[in-house]
Structure formats: C-alpha cells, structure tokens
GUSEDO-791458 format. One record per residue (C-alpha): residue number from 1; x, y, z; chain. Coordinates in steps of 0.25 Angstrom, whole numbers, plus 5000, padded with zeros to 4 digits. Layout:
NUM:X:Y:Z:A
...
! end
This chain:
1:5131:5046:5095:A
2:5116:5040:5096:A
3:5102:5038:5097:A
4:5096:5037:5110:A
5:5083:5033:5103:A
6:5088:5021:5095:A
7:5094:5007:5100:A
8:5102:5008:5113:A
9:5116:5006:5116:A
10:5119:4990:5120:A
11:5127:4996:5130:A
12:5124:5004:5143:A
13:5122:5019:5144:A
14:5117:5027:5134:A
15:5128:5036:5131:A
16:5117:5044:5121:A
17:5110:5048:5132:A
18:5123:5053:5140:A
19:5124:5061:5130:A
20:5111:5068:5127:A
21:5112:5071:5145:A
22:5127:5076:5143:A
23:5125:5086:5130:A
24:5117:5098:5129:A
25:5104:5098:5124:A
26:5110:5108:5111:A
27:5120:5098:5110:A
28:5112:5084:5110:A
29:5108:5079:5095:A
30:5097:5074:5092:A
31:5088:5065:5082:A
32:5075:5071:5078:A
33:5071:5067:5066:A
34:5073:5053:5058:A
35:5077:5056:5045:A
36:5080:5040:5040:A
37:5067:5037:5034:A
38:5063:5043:5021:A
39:5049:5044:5025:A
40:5042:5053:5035:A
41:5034:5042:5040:A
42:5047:5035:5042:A
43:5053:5043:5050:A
44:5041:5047:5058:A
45:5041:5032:5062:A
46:5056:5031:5065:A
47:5054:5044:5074:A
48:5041:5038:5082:A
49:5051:5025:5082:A
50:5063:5034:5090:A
51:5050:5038:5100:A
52:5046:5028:5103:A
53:5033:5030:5096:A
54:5033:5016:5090:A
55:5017:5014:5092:A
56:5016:5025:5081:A
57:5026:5022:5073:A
58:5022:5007:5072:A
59:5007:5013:5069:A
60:5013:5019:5056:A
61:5022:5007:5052:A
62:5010:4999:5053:A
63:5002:5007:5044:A
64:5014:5007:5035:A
65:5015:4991:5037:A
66:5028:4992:5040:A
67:5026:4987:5055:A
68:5023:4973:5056:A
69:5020:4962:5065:A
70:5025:4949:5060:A
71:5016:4937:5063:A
72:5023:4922:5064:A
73:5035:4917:5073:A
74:5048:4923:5073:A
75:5055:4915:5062:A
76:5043:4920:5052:A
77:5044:4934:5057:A
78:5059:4933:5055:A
79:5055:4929:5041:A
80:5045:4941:5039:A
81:5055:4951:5043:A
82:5063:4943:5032:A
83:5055:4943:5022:A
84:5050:4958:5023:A
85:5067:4961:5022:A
86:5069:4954:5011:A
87:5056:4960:5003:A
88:5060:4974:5007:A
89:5075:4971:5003:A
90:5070:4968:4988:A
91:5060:4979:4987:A
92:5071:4990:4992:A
93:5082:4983:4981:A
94:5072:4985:4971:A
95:5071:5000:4975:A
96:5085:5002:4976:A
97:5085:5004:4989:A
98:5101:5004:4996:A
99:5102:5001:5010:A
100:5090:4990:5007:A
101:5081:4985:5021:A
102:5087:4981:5034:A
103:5083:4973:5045:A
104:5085:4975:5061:A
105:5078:4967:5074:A
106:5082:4968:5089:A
107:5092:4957:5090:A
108:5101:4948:5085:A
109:5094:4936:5084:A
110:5083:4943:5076:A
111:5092:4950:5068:A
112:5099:4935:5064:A
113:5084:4928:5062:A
114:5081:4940:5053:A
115:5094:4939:5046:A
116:5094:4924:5044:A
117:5079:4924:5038:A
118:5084:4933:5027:A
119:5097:4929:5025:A
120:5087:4916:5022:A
121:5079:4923:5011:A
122:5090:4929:5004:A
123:5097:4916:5003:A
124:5084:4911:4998:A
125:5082:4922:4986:A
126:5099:4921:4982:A
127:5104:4933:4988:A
128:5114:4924:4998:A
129:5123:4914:4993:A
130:5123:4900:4996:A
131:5137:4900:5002:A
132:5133:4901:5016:A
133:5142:4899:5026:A
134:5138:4898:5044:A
135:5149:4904:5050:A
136:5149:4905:5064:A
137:5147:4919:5069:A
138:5145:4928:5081:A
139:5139:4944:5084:A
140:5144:4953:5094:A
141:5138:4947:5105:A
142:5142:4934:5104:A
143:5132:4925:5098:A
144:5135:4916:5089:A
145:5127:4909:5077:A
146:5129:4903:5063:A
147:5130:4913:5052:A
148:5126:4909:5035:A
149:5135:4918:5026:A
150:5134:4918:5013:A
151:5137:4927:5001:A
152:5127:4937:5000:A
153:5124:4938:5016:A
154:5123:4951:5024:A
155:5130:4949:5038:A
156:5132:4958:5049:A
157:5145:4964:5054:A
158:5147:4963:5070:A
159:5158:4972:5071:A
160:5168:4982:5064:A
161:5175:4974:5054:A
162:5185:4973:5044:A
163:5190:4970:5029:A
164:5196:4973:5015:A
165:5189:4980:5005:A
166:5197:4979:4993:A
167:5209:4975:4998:A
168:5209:4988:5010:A
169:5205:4983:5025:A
170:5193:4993:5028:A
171:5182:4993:5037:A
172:5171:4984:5033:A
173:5160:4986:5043:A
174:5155:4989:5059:A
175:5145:4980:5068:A
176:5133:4980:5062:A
177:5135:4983:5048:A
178:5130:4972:5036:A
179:5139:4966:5028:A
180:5137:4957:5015:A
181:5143:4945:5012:A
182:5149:4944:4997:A
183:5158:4932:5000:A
184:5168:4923:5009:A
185:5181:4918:5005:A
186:5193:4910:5015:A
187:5196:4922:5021:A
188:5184:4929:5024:A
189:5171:4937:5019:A
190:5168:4947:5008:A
191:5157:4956:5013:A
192:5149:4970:5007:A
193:5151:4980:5015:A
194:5139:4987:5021:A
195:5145:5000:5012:A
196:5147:4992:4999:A
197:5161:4987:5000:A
198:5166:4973:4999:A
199:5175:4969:5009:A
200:5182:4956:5012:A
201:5183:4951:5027:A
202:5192:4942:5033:A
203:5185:4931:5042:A
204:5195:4935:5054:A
205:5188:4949:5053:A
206:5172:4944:5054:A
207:5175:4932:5066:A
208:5175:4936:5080:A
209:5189:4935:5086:A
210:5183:4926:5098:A
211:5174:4917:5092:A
212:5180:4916:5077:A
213:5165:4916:5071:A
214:5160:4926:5061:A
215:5156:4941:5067:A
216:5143:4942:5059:A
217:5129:4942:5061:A
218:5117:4941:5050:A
219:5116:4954:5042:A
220:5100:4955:5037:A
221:5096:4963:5049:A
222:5102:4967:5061:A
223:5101:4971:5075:A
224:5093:4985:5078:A
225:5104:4988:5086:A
226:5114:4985:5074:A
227:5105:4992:5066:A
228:5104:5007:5071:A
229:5116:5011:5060:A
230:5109:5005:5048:A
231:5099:5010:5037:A
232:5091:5005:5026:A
233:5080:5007:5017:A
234:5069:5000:5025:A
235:5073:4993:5040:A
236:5066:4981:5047:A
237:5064:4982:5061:A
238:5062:4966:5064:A
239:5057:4963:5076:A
240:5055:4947:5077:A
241:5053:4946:5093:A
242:5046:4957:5095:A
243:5045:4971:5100:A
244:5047:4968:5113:A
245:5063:4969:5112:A
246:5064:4983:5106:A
247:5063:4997:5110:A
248:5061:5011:5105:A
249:5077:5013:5102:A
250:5077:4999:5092:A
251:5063:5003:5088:A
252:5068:5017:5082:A
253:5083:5011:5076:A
254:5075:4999:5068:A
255:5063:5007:5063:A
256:5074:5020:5059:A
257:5085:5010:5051:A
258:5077:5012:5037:A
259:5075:5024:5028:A
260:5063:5019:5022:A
261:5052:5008:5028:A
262:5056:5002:5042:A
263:5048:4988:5044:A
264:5043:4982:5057:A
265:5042:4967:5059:A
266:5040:4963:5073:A
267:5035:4949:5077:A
268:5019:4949:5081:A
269:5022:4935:5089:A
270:5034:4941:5097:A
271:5024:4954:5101:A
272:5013:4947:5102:A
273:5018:4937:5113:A
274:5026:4949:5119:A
275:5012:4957:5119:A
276:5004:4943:5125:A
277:5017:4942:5137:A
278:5013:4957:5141:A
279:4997:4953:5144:A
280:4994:4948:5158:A
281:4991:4933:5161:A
282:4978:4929:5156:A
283:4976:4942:5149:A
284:4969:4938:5136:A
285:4968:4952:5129:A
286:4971:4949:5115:A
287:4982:4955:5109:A
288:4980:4962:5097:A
289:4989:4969:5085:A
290:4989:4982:5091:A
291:4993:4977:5104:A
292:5005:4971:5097:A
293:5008:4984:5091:A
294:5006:4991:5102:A
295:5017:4982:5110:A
296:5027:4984:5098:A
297:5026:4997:5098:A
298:5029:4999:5114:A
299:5041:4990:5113:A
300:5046:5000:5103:A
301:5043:5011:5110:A
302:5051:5008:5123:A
303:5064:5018:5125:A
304:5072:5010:5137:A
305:5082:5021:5137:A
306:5096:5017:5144:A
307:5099:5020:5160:A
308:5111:5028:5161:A
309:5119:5028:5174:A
310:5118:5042:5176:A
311:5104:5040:5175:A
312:5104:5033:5190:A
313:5110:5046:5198:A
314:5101:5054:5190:A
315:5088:5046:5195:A
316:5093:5047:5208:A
317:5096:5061:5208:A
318:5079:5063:5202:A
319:5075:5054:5214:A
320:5079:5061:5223:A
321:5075:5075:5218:A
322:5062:5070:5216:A
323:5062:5065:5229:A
324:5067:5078:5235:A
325:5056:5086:5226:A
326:5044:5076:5233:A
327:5048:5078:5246:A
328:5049:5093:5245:A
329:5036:5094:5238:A
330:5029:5083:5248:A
331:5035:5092:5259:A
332:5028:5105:5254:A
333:5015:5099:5252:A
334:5015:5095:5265:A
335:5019:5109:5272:A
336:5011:5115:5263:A
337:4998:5107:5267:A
338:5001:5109:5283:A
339:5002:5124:5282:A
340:4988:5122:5273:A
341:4982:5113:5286:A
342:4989:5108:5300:A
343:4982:5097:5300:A
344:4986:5091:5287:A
345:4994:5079:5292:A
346:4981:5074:5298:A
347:4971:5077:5287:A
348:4981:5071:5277:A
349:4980:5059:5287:A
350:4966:5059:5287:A
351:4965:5061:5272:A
352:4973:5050:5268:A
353:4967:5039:5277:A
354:4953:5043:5274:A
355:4958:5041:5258:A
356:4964:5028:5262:A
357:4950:5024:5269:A
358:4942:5029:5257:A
359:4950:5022:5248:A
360:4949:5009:5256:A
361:4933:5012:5257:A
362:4933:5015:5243:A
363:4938:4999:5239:A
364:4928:4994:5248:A
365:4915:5003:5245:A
366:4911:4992:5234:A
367:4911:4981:5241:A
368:4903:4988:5254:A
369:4892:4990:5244:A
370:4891:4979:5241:A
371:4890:4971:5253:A
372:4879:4981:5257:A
373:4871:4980:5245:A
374:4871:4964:5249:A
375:4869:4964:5262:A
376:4858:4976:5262:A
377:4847:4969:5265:A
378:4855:4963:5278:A
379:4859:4975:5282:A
380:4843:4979:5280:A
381:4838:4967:5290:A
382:4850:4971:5299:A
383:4844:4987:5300:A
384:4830:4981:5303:A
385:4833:4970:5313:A
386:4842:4984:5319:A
387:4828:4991:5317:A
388:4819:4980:5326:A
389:4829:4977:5335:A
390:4829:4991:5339:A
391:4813:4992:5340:A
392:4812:4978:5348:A
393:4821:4987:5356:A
394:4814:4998:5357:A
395:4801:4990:5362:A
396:4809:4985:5372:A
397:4812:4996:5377:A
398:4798:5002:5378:A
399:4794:4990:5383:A
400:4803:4991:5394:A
401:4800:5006:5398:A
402:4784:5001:5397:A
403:4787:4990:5408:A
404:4795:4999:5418:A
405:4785:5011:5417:A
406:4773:5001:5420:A
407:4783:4997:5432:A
408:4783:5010:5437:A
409:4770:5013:5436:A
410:4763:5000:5443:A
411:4774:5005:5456:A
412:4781:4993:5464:A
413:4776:4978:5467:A
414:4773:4978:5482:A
415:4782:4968:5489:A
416:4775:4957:5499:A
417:4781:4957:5512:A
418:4785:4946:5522:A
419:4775:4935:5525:A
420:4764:4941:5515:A
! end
C-alpha cells in the first residue's frame, strides 16, 4: 500500500498509518532491509536516510565525495547539477549501463531550470534536433509556460494517456512517466515509450481539454514526489535552494532511487544564507563548513509525521487521564505526609517562604559585599564615633553622680531670714 518513511501523501490523512493502528501486529508488513543498492555501503546510507540519521549518512558520502556543496548563484549551481548529469550519463553508456542516471529536486520550478539547462547541452553536443517548436503548455496544477520540442527531446507525461502502437489503440503511459520524442506530423507526436515501444499520439489526446495547450512538462528530471516509482543506475538528489524545504520522507525516496552511486548537490549560498537568517542580530560567529553541514543534515533529518483526526480525541482522552493520575498521586502525597507530621501544612508554609527568601537573598548577596567592602572604613569611623560618644557619656554620668554626693555631704545652704 505504502511507506510511511518516504514522501507524504499531498493530501490529508495518512491512511498508511490508519492501517498500521487498525491491523494486528502479526498482520502489519514491514520494510526492514533496502535491498536497491548493489553495495553494502549503499544501503547502509539509504537505511540511515529512512532514520533519519542523515548527519551519518552525509559523513559517509562526503568521504566518498558524493555529497556536495555547490558554490555560485542558482543559475551556476543549476548548471553544475548539469553538467555532473551529463558526464555521468556518458560514462554509464560506455559501461552499458540500461536505465542510465536520473535527476530529481523538491519542486517544479527546480525540476524545469534543471531540465532546461540540460536540454541546453544536449542541444549543444547534437543529440536534439534543430526542429524546435514552443508549444504552449500546462501541468496538473495549472501553471502554464512555454515548452521547446524537438526530435530527440525527453518530456514528461501528466496523466494516463493514450495511442496507437502499430496501428492498436493501447495504453501509452501514466502521470509521471518519460517519454521520448521521435517526431511530429499534422496530426500529432510520435513518442518512445518508457518500455520501448513507438507509439503515435493524436494532439487532442496530449492538450488539456479547458485550456487547449500541451499536457507536458520537461523530462530530465523530475519532482521527488514524481520520482518515488522510478529507478536508475546512479540518481541525483539536486537541491538548488537548499535544505531548508526538505524532510526525512524526501531525503530517504531521492537518496534510495539509484542502484548504484546517489549524488548530492545542494546550493552552499541557499544554506548558507538560511544558516546566517537563524543567528541572532549582531551575532558575528562565523559560520563555517561544518555548521553548513550540520544545518543540512538537520533539515533532512526532520519526520513531520501527519495529524490524523482520530488523533484529537485521543489527546484528549491522555489529558485527562494524566490529569486524573496527578491528582491522585498529589493527593496521596499529601495524606501520606499529615499522617507522618500534623503540623505539615504549616511547615510546608514555612518551608516554602523561607526558599523564596533565601532565594531573594541569594541574588542580592553580591551586591551587599560589595557595598560593605566600599563603605568599611565608614562604617569603621561610624563604630568609633559610637565608641566615644558613649564614653563622653559615660563621664557625664560620673561627673553627675560626683556633684550630688558632694551635695549631700556639704548638707543644706542656710536660708537668711527677714530683715537680715
């Protein structure tokens, strides 16, 4: 039915997941072992791929050079990825290689850059024609564009289509499927087949009912989406924006498509200004190679799994238990601790705000050292100033006590009386 671990369904739900909830465990499939790759290294990389073990896997295709960071802007990293397709694609003709090197990237746009710069140097080596047409075209999603077609060019099919193959009406090809161009005539294309065959197409069964232009996209490579079915000698996972747009499911279908060597081009500018977006303003840390790696390998280790409706009830239902178990617990703890001491209530009080006093203290323990370390020798003057004060007072005193004991002792002064 599917893969859980590889590119998710465009559309909601998960219906592979339904599944693994709804069977029993003896009834559930399972993939464990990738058995694509001719080598063990090869399959030991697409498998840390499906775990989203990329930083690993990335470590072992850079020591291999099979992971790269492509320096320039986009159009020279579109050229690169070019380029690298069009060297590999000789060297696995000379070997005799059959389903050759394929090309995929996270969208549409990427795929028809890719497409167009290598449709460019096959037209430059002989291998296309000269009888270009631009036919207006359209995808399945609406978008329109300009298309070149010429003998010898490789276009992609956008839905279940029709033709004649020796004269019989069979099925030529499904969405997603490559198809060569071997001709045009009035009435409409002679194409290879992805299988071999040669069939011939009538216009009215390539154009979009609605719009009238040409249901076909450019062939050399394609979406990752479009791409999970496919396989090939050796595979190019093109990146030109980045990482950022990828995840562990689209990681693990482009770096599992090829038998043999997967290559991995990503764009050093596109990560590098994503990496540089990430650091806080004014943060001068320079950003090195590692860090680049390091930020393409946790893009590619992400597993943003599908929600599923049933998923809300279930949430609730945990909540809610979990909530039950903490109050329960809480509620032991506490009878357990006022059977162990009667007066817990009242020492936990006191507990508690002597933590939050010592832990108001504690933030001001600094600054009070401070202050007394500058102000010691004020606080020295003060204590001695204390000091006399209190002996002046002390003489005082005595001085006092001294005169009324020689008061008492000389008796009272005689009063005159009248007239005296």
């Amino acid at each position: 039915m599917g893969d859980r671990e590889q590119a998710q369904a465009i559309e909601a739900g998960d219906a592979i997941e339904i599944l693994r909830r709804a069977l029993p465990p003896e009834a559930l499939p399972e993939l464990l072992t990738t058995m694509r790759q001719v080598t063990r290294s090869g399959r030991e990389i697409a498998g840390l791929f499906r775990e989203g073990e990329a930083a690993r896997a990335l470590a072992m295709k850079r020591e291999d050079g099979h992971a790269l960071l492509v320096g320039g802007d986009r159009d020279q990293v579109v050229g690169s990825i070019a380029d690298l397709y069009i060297a590999r694609r000789d060297v696995l003709r000379a070997c005799g290689a059959k389903d050759g090197i394929t090309v995929s990237a996270p969208t549409n746009d990427d795929v028809a850059e890719i497409s167009r710069a290598i449709r460019e140097r096959l037209k430059q080596r002989g291998e296309i024609d000269d009888d270009e047409v631009v036919y207006q075209a359209i995808d399945q999603d609406g978008r329109t564009y300009d298309l070149p077609i010429a003998t010898g060019d490789r276009v992609r099919l956008f839905r279940r289509t029709w033709g004649t193959v020796d004269g019989r009406a069979c099925h030529v090809g499904d969405n997603g499927d490559i198809v060569e161009v071997l001709g045009r005539n009035a009435d409409g294309l002679r194409l290879r087949t992805k299988d071999g065959r040669v069939a011939d197409l009538e216009w009215r069964r390539l154009c979009d009912s609605e719009t009238d232009r040409l249901l076909f996209g450019f062939g050399h490579a394609l979406t990752i989406n479009a791409a999970q079915g496919i396989k090939s000698d050796e595979h190019i996972n093109a990146l030109p924006r980045g990482s950022p747009g990828v995840t562990a499911f689209t990681t693990y279908s482009a770096e599992s498509r090829g038998r043999g060597v997967t290559w991995t081009m990503i764009s050093e500018a596109a990560v590098y200004e994503t990496q540089r977006y990430r650091q806080a303003l004014g943060d001068i840390t320079p950003i090195t190679r590692e860090d680049l790696w390091a930020r393409v390998a946790e893009d590619m280790s992400r597993k943003p799994y599908k929600a599923l409706g049933i998923d809300l009830l279930a949430a609730a239902r945990r909540d809610r238990e979990q909530a039950v178990d903490t109050f329960i617990a809480c509620h032991f703890a506490l009878e357990t601790a006022q059977l162990d001491n009667l007066n817990f209530g009242r020492d936990a009080v006191k507990r508690l705000r002597a933590l939050a006093i010592n832990k108001t203290l504690s933030r001001h323990l600094a600054a009070l050292d401070r202050a007394v370390a500058e102000n010691g020798e004020l606080i020295r003057d003060l204590v001695r100033e204390q000091e006399a004060d209190t002996h002046l007072r002390a003489l005082r005193a005595d001085a006092v006590a001294a005169k009324r004991q020689i008061d008492v002792a000389d008796g009272p002064t005689p009063s005159k009386g009248p007239g005296l």
